[in-house]
C-alpha positions as CSV (number, residue, x, y, z in Angstrom):
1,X,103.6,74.8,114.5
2,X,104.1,75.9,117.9
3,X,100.8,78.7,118.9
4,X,101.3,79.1,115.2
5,X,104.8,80.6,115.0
6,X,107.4,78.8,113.4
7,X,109.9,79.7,111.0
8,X,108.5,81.8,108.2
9,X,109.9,79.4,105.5
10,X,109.1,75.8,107.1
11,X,111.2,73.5,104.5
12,X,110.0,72.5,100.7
13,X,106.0,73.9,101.9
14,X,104.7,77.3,102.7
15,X,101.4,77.8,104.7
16,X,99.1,79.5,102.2
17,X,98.3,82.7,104.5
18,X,101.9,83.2,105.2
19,X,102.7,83.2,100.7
20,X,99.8,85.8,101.3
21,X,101.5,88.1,103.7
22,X,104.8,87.5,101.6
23,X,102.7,88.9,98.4
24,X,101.0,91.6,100.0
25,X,104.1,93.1,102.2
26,X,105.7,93.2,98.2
27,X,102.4,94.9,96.9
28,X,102.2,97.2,100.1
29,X,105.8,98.0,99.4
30,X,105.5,99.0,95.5
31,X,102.6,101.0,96.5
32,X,104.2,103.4,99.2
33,X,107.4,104.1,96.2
34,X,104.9,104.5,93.9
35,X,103.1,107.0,95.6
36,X,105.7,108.7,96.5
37,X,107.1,108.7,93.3
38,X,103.6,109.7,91.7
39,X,103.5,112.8,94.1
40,X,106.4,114.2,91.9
41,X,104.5,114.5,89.1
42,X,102.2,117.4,87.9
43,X,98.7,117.9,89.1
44,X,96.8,116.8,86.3
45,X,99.3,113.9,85.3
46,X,100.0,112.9,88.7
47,X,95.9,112.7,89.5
48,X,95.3,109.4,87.7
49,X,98.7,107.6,89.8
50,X,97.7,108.8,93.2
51,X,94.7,107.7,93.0
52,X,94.9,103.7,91.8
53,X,98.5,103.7,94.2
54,X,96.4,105.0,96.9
55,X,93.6,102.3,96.3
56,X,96.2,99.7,95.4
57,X,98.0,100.7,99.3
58,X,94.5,100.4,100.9
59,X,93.8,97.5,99.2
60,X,97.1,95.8,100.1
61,X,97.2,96.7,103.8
62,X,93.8,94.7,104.4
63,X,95.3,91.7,102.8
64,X,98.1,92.1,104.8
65,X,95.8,92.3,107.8
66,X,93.4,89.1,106.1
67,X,96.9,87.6,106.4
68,X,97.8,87.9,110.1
69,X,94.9,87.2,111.1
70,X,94.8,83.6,109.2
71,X,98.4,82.8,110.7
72,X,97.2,83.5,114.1
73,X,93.4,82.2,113.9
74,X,94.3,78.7,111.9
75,X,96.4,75.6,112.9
76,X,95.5,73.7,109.6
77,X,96.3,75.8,107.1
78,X,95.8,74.4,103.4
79,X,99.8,74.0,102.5
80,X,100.4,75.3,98.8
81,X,103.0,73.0,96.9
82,X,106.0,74.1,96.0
83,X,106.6,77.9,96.2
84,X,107.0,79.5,92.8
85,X,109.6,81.6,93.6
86,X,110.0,82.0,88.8
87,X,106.3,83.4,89.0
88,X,106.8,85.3,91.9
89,X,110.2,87.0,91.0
90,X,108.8,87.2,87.2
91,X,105.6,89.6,89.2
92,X,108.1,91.8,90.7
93,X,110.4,92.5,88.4
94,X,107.6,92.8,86.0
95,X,106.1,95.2,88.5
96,X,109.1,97.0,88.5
97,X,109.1,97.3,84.8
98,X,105.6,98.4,84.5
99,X,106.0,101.5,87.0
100,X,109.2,102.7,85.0
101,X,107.9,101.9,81.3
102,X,104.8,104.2,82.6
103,X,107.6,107.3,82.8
104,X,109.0,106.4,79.5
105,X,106.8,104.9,76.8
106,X,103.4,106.1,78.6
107,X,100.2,103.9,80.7
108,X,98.5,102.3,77.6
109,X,102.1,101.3,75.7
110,X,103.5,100.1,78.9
111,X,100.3,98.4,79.4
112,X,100.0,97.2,75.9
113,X,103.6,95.4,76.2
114,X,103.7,93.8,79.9
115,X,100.1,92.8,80.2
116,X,100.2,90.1,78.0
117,X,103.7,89.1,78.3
118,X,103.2,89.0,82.2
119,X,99.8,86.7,81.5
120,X,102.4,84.5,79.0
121,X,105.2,84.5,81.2
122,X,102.7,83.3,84.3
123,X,101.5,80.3,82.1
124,X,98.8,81.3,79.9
125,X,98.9,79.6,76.6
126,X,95.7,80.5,74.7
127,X,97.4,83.3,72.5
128,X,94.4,84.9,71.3
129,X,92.8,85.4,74.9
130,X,96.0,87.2,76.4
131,X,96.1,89.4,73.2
132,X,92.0,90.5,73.7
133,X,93.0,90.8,77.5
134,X,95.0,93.1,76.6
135,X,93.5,95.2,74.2
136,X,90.2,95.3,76.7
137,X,92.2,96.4,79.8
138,X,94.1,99.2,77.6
139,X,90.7,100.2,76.4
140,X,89.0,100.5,79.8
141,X,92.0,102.5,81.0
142,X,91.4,105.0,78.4
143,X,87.8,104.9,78.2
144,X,87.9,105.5,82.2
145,X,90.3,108.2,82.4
146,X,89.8,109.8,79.2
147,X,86.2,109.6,78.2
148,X,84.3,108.9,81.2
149,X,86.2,111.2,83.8
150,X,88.0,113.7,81.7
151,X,91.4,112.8,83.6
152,X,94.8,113.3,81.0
153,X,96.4,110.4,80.9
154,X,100.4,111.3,80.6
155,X,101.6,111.7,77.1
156,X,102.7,108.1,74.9
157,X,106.3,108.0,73.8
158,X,104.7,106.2,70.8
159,X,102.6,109.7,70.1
160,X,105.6,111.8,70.5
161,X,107.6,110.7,68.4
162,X,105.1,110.3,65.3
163,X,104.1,113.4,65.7
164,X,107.0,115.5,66.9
C-alpha cells in the first residue's frame, strides 16, 4: 500500500477495514431510504421505523468512521480471504426484501419469514436454532413495542385477511 491508499479492490484479497467501509456505506445507505421512506408513514405507525432507522443511521456512520480511521491508522491490516460477494449480495437483497415485506405482510411476518432464511442462506445449518432465533427475535419485537412501550406495531397482512 502506498500511505495506505491503493486501489479499493487490490486483486483476489480485501483489507478487512476496507470490507468494513464497503458494509457500512450499504447499511448507511438503506438507513437514509428507510428513513425517508418511514417518514411517510402515520405518526403512530411510523414511530416504531424512525426510531430503529434513526439508531441503525447512527450506528452505521460510526462504523463508517471505525472504518477510515483503520485504513488510514494501519499498514498491516489482517487480509480476509476471499470476499463473499454470495453472502454479501444475499444481505442486500435480503435487506431489500425485509424493508418492502414490512409494507406488505407486516414487522413480525416479514420477520418471521427472512430471519431464518437469511441465517440459512448465510450458512447456518442447525435447523432447530435458526427456527428458536426466530421465534425469540419476533417475540422481543412485540414484547418491546407492544407490551413494554405501548407503541402499535403496523397491522399483519396475515391478521387482515383472517379476520376481514
Amino acid at each position: 500500500m502506498n500511505n495506505g491508499i491503493s486501489f479499493f479492490f487490490a486483486g483476489k484479497y480485501m483489507n478487512k477495514a476496507k470490507v468494513e467501509l464497503l458494509s457500512s456505506t450499504v447499511v448507511t445507505i438503506f438507513s437514509i431510504f428507510g428513513l425517508i421512506e418511514a417518514w411517510g408513514y402515520s405518526a403512530t405507525s411510523g414511530f416504531l421505523p424512525r426510531i430503529v432507522l434513526f439508531i441503525m443511521l447512527a450506528l452505521s456512520l460510526i462504523w463508517i468512521a471505525q472504518s477510515l480511521r483503520s485504513i488510514f491508522k494501519l499498514k498491516n491490516q489482517e487480509k480476509t480471504t476471499d470476499f463473499e460477494w454470495r453472502k454479501f449480495f444475499l444481505i442486500v437483497s435480503s435487506s431489500s426484501l425485509f424493508v418492502l415485506g414490512i409494507s406488505y405482510l407486516g414487522v413480525i411476518t416479514s420477520s418471521a419469514i427472512f430471519t431464518p432464511l437469511l441465517a440459512l442462506g448465510l450458512g447456518y445449518r442447525n435447523v432447530k436454532n435458526v427456527i428458536i432465533a426466530a421465534v425469540v427475535f419476533c417475540t422481543l419485537i412485540y414484547v418491546v413495542f407492544r407490551v413494554v412501550l405501548r407503541i402499535p406495531l403496523p397491522p399483519e397482512a396475515i391478521s387482515v385477511l383472517l379476520m376481514g
